[in-house]
C-alpha positions as CSV (number, residue, x, y, z in Angstrom):
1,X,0.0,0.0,0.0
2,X,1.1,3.6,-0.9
3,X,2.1,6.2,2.2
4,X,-0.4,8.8,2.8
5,X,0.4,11.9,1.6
6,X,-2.7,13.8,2.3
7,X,-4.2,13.0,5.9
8,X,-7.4,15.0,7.2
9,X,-8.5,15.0,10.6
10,X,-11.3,15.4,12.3
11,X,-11.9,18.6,10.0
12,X,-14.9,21.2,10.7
13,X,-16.0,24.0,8.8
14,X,-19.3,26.8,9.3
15,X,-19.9,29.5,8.3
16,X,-21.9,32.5,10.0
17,X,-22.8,29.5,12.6
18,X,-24.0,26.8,9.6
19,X,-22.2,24.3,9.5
20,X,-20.7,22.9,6.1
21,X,-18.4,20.3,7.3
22,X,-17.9,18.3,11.0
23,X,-15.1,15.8,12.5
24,X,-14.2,15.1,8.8
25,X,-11.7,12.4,8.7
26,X,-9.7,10.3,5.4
27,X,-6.4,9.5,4.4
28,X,-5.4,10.1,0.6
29,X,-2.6,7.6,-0.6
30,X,0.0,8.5,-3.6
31,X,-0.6,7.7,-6.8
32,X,-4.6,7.9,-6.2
33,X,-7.1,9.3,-8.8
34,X,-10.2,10.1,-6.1
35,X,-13.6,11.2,-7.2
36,X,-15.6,13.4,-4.6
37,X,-19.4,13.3,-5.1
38,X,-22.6,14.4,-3.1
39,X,-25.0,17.1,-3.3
40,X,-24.5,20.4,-4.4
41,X,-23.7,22.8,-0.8
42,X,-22.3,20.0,0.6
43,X,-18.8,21.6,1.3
44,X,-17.1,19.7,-2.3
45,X,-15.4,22.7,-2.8
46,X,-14.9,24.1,0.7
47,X,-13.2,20.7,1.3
48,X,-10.8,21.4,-1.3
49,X,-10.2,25.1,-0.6
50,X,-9.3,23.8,3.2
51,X,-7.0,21.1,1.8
52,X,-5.7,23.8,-0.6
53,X,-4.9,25.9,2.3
54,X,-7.4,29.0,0.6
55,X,-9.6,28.7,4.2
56,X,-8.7,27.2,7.1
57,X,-10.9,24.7,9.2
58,X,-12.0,25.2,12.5
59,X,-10.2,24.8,15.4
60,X,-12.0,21.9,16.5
61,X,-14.5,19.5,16.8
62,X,-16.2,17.7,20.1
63,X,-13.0,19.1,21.3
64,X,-10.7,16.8,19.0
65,X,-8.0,19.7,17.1
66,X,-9.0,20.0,13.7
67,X,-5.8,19.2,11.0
68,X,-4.5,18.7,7.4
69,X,-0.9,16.8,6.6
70,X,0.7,16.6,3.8
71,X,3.4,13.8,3.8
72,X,3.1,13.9,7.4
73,X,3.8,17.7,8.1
74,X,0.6,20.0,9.5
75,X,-0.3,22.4,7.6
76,X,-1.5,24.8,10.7
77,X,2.3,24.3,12.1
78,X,3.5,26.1,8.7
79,X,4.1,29.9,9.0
80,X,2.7,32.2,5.4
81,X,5.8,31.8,3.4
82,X,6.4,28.0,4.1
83,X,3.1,26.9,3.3
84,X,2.9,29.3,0.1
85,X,6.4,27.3,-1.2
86,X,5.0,24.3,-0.1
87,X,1.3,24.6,-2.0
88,X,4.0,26.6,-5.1
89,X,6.1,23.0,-5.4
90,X,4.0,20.2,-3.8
91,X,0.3,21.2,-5.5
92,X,-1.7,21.9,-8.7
93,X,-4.9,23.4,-8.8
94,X,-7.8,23.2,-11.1
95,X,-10.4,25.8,-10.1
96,X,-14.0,26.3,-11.9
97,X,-13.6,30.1,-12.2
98,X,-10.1,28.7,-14.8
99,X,-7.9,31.5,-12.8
100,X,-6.1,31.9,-16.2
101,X,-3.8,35.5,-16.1
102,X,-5.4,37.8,-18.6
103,X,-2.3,39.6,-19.2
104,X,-0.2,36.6,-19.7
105,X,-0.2,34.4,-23.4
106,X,-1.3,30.9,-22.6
107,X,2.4,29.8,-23.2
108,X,3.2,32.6,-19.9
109,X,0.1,31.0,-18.0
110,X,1.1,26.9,-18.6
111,X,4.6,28.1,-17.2
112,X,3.9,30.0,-14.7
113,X,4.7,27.3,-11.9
114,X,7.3,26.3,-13.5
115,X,9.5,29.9,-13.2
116,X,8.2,29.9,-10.0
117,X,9.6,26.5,-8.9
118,X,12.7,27.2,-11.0
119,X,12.3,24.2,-13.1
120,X,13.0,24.4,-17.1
121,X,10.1,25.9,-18.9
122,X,10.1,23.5,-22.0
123,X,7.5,21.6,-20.9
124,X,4.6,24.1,-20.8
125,X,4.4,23.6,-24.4
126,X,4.3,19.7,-24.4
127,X,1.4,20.3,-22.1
128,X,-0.3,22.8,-24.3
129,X,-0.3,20.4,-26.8
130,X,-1.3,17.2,-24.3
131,X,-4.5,19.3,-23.8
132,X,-5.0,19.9,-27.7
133,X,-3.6,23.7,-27.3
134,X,-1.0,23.0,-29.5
135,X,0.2,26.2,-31.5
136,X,-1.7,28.2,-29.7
137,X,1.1,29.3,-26.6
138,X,1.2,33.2,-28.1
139,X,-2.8,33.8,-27.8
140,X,-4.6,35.4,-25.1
141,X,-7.3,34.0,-23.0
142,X,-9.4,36.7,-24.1
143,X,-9.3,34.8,-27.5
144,X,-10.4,31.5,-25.8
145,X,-13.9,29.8,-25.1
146,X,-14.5,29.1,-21.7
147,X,-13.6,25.0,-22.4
148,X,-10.0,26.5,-24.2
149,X,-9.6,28.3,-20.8
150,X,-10.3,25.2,-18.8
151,X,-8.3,23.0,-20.8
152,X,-5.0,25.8,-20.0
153,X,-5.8,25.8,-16.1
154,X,-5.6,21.7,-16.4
155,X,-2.2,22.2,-18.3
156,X,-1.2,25.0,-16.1
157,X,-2.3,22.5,-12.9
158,X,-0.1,19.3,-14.2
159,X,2.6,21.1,-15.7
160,X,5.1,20.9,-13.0
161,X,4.5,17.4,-12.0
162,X,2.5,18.4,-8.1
163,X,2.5,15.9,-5.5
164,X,-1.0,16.5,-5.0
165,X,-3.8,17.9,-7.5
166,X,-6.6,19.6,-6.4
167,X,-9.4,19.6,-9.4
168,X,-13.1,21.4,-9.3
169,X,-15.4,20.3,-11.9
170,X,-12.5,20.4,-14.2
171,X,-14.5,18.7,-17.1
172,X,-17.8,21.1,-16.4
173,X,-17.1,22.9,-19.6
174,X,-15.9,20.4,-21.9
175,X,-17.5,18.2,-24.3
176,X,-17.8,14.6,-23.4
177,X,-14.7,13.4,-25.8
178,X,-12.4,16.1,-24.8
179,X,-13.2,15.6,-21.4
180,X,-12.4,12.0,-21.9
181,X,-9.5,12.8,-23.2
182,X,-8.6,15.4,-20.4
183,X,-9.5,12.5,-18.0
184,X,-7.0,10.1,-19.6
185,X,-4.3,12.7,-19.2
186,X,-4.9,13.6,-15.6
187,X,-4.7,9.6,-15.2
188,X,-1.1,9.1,-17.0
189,X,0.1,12.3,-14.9
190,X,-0.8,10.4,-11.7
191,X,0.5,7.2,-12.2
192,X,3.7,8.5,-14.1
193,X,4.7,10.3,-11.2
194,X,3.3,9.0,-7.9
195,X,1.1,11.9,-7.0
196,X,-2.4,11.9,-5.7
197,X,-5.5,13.7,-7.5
198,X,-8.8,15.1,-5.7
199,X,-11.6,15.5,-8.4
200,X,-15.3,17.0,-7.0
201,X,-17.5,16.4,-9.8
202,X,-21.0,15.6,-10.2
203,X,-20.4,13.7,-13.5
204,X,-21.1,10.1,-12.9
205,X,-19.2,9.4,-16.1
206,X,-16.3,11.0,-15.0
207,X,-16.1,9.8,-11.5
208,X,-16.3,6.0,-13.3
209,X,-12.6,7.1,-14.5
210,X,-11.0,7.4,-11.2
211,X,-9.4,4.7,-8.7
212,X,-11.8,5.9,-6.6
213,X,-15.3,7.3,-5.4
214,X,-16.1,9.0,-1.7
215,X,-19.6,10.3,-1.2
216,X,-19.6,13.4,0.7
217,X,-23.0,14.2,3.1
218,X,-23.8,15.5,5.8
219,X,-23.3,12.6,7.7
220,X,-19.4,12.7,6.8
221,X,-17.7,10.8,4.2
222,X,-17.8,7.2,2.7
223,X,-16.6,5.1,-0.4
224,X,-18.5,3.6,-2.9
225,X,-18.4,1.1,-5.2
226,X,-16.7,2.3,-8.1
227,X,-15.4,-0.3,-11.0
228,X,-13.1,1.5,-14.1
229,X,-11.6,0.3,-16.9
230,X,-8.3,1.7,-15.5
231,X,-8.7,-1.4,-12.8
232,X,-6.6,-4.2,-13.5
């Protein structure tokens, strides 16, 4: 079995008093593809944006301490600049608002993380092209449907090779064969390099292409049965 690299515990959110999410537990493994389903105002994406380190959970709950590690290390124990390097190098997001840098050609935007992690830029092209961008790297997102845009915040996401993915609906404005095809990339990226990826959709079809399917409710967290073709 894979380490954990991802462990939440006993995780609580509200808001203005409601609660979203309470004494939220799980442990994410490398080289995981995860699925996370359930109703819309669940707390999908308020799960993610606490993982992500965008919010952070409440102190406690039924007086257990409320934390999120990454390979081990708490993310509360970090100070602003550690935990900014550590989401820069360890993470890769996929947000439903695409997050794409107006000002930047979609070349710039792909790599972006990598000038930031001082890596070699070559490969924000090859990703371009993975995600069918290819001769496109000196356009503008102003030039680009809102699928285009989605499919550069998915190159943009992967391009670095993250520990840990973080992906919102990332297939909500595709059509059904490029998101296949975006679905099948995410899946080679994974299992190439060992890193674990956290998808909230509501796309049955999609979530069938993962290793794996939790429910989220309001009763906590579960898996379900989930059988892929990517299961050997």
């Amino acid at each position: 079995m894979s380490s954990p690299l991802l462990e939440l515990r006993h995780l609580s959110k509200s808001y203005h008093g409601r609660p979203v999410l309470a004494d939220l537990s799980w442990t994410f493994r490398a080289g995981e593809f995860v699925a996370i389903m359930g109703d819309s105002g669940v707390g999908k994406s308020t799960l993610l944006n606490l993982i992500a380190g965008l919010d952070a959970p409440d102190p406690s709950a039924d007086g257990q301490p409320s934390s999120i590690l990454i390979d081990g290390v708490p993310m509360a124990g970090l100070d602003d600049d550690a935990a900014t390097r550590l989401r820069r190098a360890r993470m890769g997001f996929i947000f439903q608002a695409f997050h794409v840098l107006p000002h930047l050609t979609l070349l710039q935007n792909v790599a972006l993380p990598l000038l930031l992690n001082g890596l070699p830029t070559a490969r924000a092209a090859e990703m371009l092209d993975a995600v069918g961008l290819a001769g496109r790297g000196n356009d503008f997102p102003h030039q680009l449907s809102g699928g285009e845009m989605q499919r550069v915040a998915i190159a943009r996401a992967l391009v670095h090779r993250p520990a840990l993915v973080l992906a919102d609906e990332p297939t909500g404005n595709l059509d059904p064969d490029t998101a296949h095809s975006i679905l099948e990339l995410l899946h080679r990226e994974i299992k190439s390099t060992g890193a674990c990826a956290i998808m909230v959709t509501h796309s049955h079809i999609a979530a069938d292409m993962t290793d794996k399917v939790l429910q989220l409710s309001k009763c906590g967290i579960q898996e379900t049965t989930n059988v892929n073709r990517f299961k050997q």
